[in-house]
C-alpha positions in Angstrom: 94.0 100.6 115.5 93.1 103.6 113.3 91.2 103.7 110.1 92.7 104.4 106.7 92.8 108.1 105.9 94.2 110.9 103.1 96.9 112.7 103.4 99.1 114.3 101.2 97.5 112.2 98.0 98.0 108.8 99.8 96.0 106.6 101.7 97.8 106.1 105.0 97.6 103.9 108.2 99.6 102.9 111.2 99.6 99.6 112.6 100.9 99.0 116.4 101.5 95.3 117.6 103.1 94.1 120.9 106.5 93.6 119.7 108.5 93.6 116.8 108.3 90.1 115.9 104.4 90.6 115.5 104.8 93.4 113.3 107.7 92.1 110.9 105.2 89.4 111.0 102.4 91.1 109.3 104.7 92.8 106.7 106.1 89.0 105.9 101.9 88.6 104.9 101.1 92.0 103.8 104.2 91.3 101.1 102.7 88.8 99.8 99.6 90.0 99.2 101.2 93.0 97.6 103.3 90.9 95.4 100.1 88.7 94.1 98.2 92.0 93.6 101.4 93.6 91.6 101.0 96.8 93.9 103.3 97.6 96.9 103.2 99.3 99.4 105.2 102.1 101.0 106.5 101.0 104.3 108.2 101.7 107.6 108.9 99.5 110.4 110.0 100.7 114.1 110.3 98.4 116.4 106.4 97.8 117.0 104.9 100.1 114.6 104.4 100.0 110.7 103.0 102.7 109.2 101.8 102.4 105.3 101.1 104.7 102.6 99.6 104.0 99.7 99.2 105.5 96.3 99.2 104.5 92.9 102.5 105.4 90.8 100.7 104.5 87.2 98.6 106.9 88.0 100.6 109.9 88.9 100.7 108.9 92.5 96.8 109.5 92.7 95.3 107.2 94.9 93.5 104.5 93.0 90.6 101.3 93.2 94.2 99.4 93.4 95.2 101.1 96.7 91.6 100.7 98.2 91.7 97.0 96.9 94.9 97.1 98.8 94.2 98.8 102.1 91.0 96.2 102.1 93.5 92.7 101.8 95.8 94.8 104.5 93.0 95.1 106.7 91.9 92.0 106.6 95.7 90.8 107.2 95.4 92.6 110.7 92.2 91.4 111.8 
């Protein structure tokens, strides 16, 4: 898997599992992290791939200690 990087003001990293079960999977966990931490993601989901973007709204879509707080708990999520 690839490492968190910038672009276009947004942290961003894509996630590959072996199905799509897996990956619908993760978002189930990653959702509810995100829902404790009051900060969500933005998210898509193709078949085995999810690819996140983070960014903080509050703060003019900057990208934030919240987003890096974020991207941390979502790593750990994958493992």
């Amino acid at each position: 898997m690839s490492a968190w990087t910038e672009h276009g003001g947004q942290l961003c990293r894509e996630f590959r599992f072996a199905d799509f079960s897996e990956a619908f999977a993760f978002m189930a966990r990653v959702a509810l992290v995100a829902e404790k931490m009051d900060h969500h993601p933005e998210w898509t989901n193709v078949w085995n791939t999810v690819r996140i973007r983070l960014s903080t709204h509050d703060a003019g879509g900057a990208i934030t200690e919240k987003d890096r707080r974020l991207a941390a708990a979502i790593d750990s999520i994958a493992g």
